[in-house]
C-alpha positions as CSV (number, residue, x, y, z in Angstrom):
1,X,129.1,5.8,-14.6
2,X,129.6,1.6,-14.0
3,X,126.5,1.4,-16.1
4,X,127.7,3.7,-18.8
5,X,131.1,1.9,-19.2
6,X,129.4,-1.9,-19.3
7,X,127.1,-0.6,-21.8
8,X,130.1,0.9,-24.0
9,X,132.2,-2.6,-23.6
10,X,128.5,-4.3,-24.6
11,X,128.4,-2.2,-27.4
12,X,131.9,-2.9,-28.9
13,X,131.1,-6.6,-28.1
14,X,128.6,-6.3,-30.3
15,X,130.4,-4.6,-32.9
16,X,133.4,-6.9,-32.9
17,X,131.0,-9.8,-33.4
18,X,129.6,-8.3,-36.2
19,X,132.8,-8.1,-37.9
20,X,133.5,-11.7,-37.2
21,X,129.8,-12.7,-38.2
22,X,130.1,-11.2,-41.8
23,X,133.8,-11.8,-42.2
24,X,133.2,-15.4,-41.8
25,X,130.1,-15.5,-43.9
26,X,131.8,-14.0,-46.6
27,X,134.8,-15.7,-46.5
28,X,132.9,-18.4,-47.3
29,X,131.2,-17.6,-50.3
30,X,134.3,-16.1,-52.1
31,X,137.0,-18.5,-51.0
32,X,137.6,-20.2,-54.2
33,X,138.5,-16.8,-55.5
34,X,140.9,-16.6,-53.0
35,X,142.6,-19.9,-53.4
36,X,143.1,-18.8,-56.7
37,X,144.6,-15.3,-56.0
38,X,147.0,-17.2,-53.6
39,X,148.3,-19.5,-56.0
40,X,148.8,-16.8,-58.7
41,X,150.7,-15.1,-56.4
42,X,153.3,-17.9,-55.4
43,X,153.1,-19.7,-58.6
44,X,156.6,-18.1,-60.5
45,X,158.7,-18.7,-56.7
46,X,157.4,-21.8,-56.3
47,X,160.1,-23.7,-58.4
48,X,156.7,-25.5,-59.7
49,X,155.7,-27.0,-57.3
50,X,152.3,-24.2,-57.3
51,X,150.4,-24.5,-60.8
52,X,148.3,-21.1,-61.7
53,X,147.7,-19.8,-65.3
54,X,147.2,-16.5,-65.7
55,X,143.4,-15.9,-65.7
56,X,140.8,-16.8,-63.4
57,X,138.6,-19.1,-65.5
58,X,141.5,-21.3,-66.4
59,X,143.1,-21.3,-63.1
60,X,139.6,-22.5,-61.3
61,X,139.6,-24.8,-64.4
62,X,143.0,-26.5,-63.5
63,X,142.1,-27.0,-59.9
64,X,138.9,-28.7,-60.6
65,X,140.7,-31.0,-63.2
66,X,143.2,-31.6,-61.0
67,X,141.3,-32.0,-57.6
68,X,138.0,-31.9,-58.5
69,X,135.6,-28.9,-56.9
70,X,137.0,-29.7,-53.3
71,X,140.1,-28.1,-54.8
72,X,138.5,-24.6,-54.4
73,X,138.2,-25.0,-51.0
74,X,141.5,-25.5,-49.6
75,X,142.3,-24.0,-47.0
76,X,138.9,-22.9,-46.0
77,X,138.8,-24.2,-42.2
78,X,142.5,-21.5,-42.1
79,X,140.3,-18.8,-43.7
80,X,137.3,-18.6,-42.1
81,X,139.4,-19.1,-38.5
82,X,142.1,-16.1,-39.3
83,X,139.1,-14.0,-41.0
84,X,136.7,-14.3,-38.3
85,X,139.4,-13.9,-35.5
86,X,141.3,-11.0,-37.1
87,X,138.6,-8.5,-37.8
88,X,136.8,-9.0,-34.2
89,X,139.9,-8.4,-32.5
90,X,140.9,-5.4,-34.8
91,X,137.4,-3.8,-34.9
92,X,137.0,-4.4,-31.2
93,X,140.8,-2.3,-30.7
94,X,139.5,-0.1,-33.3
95,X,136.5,1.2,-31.8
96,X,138.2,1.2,-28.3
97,X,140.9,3.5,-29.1
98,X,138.6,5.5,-31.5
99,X,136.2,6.2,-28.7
100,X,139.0,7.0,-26.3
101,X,140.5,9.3,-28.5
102,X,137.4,11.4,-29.3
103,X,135.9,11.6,-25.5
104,X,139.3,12.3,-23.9
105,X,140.2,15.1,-26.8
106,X,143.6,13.1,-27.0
107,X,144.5,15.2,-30.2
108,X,143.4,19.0,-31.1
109,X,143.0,17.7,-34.5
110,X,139.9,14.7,-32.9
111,X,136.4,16.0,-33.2
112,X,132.9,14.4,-33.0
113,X,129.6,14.9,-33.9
114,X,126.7,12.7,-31.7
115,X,124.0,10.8,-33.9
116,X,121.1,8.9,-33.2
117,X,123.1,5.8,-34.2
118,X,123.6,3.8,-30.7
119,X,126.9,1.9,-31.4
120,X,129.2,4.7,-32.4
121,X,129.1,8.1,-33.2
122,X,127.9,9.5,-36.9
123,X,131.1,11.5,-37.3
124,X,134.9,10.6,-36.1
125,X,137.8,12.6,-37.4
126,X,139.5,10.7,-40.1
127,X,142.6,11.8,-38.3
128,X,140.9,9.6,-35.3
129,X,140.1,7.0,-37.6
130,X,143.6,6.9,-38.8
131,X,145.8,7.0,-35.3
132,X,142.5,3.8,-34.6
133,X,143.3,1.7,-37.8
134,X,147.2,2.1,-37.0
135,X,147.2,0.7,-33.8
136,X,144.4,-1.8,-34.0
137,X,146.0,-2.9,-37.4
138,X,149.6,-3.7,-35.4
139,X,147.6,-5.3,-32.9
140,X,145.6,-7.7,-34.9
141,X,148.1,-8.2,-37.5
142,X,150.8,-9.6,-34.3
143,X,148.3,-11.8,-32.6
144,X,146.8,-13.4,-36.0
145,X,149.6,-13.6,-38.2
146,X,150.0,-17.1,-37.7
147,X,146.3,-17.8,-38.5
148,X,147.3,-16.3,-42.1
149,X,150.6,-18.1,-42.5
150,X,148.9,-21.4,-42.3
151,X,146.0,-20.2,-44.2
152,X,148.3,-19.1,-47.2
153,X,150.3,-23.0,-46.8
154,X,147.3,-24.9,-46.4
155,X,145.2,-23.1,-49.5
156,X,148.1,-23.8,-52.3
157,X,148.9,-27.7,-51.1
158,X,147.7,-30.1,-54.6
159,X,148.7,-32.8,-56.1
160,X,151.3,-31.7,-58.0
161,X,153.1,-29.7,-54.2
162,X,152.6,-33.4,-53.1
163,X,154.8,-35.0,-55.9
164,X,157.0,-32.1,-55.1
165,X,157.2,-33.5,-51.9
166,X,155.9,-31.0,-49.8
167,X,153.8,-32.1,-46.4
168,X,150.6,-32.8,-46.9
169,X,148.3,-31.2,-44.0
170,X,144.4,-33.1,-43.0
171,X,141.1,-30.7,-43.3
172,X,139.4,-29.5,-40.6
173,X,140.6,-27.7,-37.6
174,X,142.9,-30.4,-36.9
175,X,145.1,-29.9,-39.9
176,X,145.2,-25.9,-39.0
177,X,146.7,-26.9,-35.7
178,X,149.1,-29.6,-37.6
179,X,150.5,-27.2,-40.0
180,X,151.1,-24.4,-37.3
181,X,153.0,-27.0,-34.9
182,X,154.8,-28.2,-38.0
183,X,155.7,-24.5,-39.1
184,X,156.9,-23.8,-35.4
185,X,159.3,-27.4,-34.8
186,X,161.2,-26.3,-38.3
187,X,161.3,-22.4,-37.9
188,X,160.3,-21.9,-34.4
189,X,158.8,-18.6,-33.3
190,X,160.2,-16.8,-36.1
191,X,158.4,-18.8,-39.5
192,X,155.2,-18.6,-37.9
193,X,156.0,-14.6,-38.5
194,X,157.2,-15.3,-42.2
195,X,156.0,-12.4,-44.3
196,X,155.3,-10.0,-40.7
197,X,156.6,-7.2,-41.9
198,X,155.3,-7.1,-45.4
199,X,152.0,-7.3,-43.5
200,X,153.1,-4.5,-41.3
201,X,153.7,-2.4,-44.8
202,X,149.9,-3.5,-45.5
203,X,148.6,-1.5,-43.0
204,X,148.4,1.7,-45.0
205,X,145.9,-0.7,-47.1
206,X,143.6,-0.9,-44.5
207,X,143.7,2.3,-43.6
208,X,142.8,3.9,-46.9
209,X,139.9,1.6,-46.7
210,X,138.3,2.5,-43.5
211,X,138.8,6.4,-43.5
212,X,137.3,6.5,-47.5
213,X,134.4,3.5,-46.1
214,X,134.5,6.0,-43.0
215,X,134.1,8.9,-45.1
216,X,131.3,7.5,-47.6
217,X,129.0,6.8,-44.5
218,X,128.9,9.9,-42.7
219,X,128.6,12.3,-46.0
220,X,125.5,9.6,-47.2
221,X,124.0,8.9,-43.6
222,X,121.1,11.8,-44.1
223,X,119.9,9.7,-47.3
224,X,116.8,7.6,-46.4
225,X,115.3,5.9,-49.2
226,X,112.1,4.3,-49.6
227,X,113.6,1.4,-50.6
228,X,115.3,-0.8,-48.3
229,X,117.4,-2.2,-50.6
230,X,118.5,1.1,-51.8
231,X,119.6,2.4,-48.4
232,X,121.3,-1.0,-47.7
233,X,123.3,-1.5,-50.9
234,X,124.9,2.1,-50.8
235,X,127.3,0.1,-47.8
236,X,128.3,-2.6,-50.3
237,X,129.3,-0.1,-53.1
238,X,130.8,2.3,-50.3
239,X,132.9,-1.5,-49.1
240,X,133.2,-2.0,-53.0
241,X,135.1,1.3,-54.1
242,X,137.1,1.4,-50.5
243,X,138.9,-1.6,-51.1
244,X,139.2,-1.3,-54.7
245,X,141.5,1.9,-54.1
246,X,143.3,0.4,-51.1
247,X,143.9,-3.0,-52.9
248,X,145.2,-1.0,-56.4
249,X,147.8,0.7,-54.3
250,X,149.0,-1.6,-52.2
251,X,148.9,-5.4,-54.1
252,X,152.9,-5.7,-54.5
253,X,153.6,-5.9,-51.2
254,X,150.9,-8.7,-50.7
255,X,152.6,-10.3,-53.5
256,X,155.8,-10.1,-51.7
257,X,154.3,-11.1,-48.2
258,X,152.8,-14.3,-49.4
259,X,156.3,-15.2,-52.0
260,X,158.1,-15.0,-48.4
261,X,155.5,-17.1,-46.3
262,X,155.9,-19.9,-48.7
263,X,159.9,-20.0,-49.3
264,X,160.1,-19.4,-45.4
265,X,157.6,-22.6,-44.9
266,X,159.1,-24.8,-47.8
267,X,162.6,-23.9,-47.7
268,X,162.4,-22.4,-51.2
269,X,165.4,-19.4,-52.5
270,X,163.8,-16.7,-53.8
271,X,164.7,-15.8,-56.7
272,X,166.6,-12.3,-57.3
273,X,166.8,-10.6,-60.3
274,X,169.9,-8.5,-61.6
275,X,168.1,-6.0,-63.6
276,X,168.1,-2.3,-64.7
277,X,164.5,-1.6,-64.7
278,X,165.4,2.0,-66.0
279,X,166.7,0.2,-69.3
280,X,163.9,-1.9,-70.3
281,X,161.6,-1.0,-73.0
282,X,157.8,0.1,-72.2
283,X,156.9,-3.5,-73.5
284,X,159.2,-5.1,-71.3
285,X,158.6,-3.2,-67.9
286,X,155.6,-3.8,-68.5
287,X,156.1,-7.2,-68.4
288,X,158.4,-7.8,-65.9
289,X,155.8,-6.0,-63.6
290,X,153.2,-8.2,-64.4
291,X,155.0,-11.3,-63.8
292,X,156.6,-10.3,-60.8
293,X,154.9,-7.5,-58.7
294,X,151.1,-8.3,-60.0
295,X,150.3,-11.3,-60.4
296,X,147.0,-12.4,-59.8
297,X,145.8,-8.9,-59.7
298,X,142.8,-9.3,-62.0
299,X,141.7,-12.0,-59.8
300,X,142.5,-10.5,-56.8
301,X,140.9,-6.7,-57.2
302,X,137.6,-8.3,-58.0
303,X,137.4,-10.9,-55.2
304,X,138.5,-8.3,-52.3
305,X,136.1,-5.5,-53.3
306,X,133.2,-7.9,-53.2
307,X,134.4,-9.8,-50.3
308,X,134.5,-6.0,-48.2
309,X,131.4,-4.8,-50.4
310,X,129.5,-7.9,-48.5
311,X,130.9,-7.7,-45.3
312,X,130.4,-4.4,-44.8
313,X,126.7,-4.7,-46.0
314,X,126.4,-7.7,-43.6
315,X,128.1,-5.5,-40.8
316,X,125.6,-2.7,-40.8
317,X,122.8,-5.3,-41.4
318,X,124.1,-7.0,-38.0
319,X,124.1,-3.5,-36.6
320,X,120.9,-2.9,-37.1
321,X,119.6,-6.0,-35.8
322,X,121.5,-5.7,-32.2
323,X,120.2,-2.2,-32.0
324,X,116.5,-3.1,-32.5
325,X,117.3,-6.2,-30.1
326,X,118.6,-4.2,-27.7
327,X,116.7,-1.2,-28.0
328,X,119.7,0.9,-27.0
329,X,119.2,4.6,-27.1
């Protein structure tokens, strides 16, 4: 039985590090896309201090005018730290509480269905899946949140938030550490939480993602093609359309989460608006919607769904390769 249970902690070890391995990865390859979704999304309650035009090309434009190709990369030490960090300690809850659930029949709704997969099982109820992604979400969400927060700050700092007069924060690890400590001696415990519930309200997000990624995999799991890259690619089109459906439903309330981590960390007033929405024209909601509730969404659809097509299709590659090292059965 000891041997069973260090085997099963091994194996969400392994999982978790897999996460972090292909979050970090492709964090890195699409961060300039996310420097620009951020500053699209603070740029109108920034009292112009954040610069964004509306479309991608001519935001990444801007930046590198401005700050030259470095620009893109703000922020990246934040990124790849809250990434990496966040999805090994949610996917190491995740497949805890998952696994608990199914081999303790915690719920008359939980079933399972044993494969010849050796990290988890081929089929857990989506209602398992769901009651997982809940708690490991809450989880995550409370012990990274800072990690974000100073992600968001340090991504949309420029030239132009310096002239503003807004602190200016070093690269590297140290400046992740300098912005936190700053963040905390202004607003103590609670602006290092700026935006936490907002983030709370994503967590619907992610799990619409992982039951539909969830769902994908087990109905396409009998398919063995010929070709490798066949077999392999089906997980980053499964990541692709996951996120893309969870993102589309969910954006305004990232919007909002990231408008209040910035006014909490800068001191900025949000701006409210006294309007009848149910009186504007079709022109005009339209609009108003845009401006205010999706911005940056063309930029930011894109980015996510390839960032979770790759990382899933990096995931399931590490998978494979700690099963064949390991040779578990």
């Amino acid at each position: 039985a000891w041997h069973n249970n260090f085997m099963k902690k091994i194996k969400f070890f392994l999982t978790a590090t897999s996460s972090l391995i292909s979050a970090i990865i492709t964090s890195f390859l699409l961060h300039p896309l996310d420097v620009v979704r951020t500053r699209q999304q603070v740029a109108a309650a920034s009292d112009g201090a954040v610069i964004a035009h509306p479309t991608l090309i001519s935001t990444i434009n801007f930046i590198i005018d401005t700050e030259g190709v470095i620009g893109l990369y703000k922020g990246l030490n934040g990124q790849l730290v809250a990434s990496g960090v966040s999805w090994f300690i949610f996917r190491y809850f995740f497949d805890f509480i998952r696994y608990f659930i199914e081999e303790n029949k915690c719920f008359v709704f939980s079933y399972v269905v044993k494969s010849q997969t050796c990290f988890y099982p081929l089929q857990i109820s989506p209602f398992s899946n769901s009651i997982s992604t809940i708690i490991a979400s809450v989880l995550s969400t409370a012990l990274v949140h800072p990690l974000w927060l100073v992600k968001s700050r340090l991504e949309i700092q420029s030239v132009n938030t310096k002239k503003k007069g807004w602190k200016q924060y070093s690269a590297g690890l140290h400046g992740i550490a300098e912005c936190m400590y700053s963040i905390y001696q202004k607003n103590g415990i609670c602006g290092l939480y700026s935006g936490f519930i907002p983030t709370l309200m994503l967590i619907p997000h992610t799990l619409i993602q992982l039951v539909i990624y969830d769902i994908f995999r087990n109905q396409s799991i009998n398919y063995n093609s010929k070709h490798l890259y066949l077999s392999n690619l089906r997980f980053f089109i499964f990541g692709f359309i996951s996120k893309l459906l969870a993102s589309a439903l969910t954006y305004p309330l990232q919007v909002i989460r990231s408008r209040m981590q910035m006014a909490k960390i800068e001191n900025i007033q949000l701006k409210t608006y006294d309007i009848n929405i149910l009186k504007l024209s079709h022109k005009e909601f339209v609009n108003f919607a845009r401006d205010h509730y999706f911005p940056g969404l063309m930029t930011h659809i894109p980015k996510v769904s390839m960032h979770s097509g790759i990382m899933f299709l990096i995931y399931e590659a590490m998978i494979k390769l700690f099963e064949s090292i390991l040779s578990i059965n």
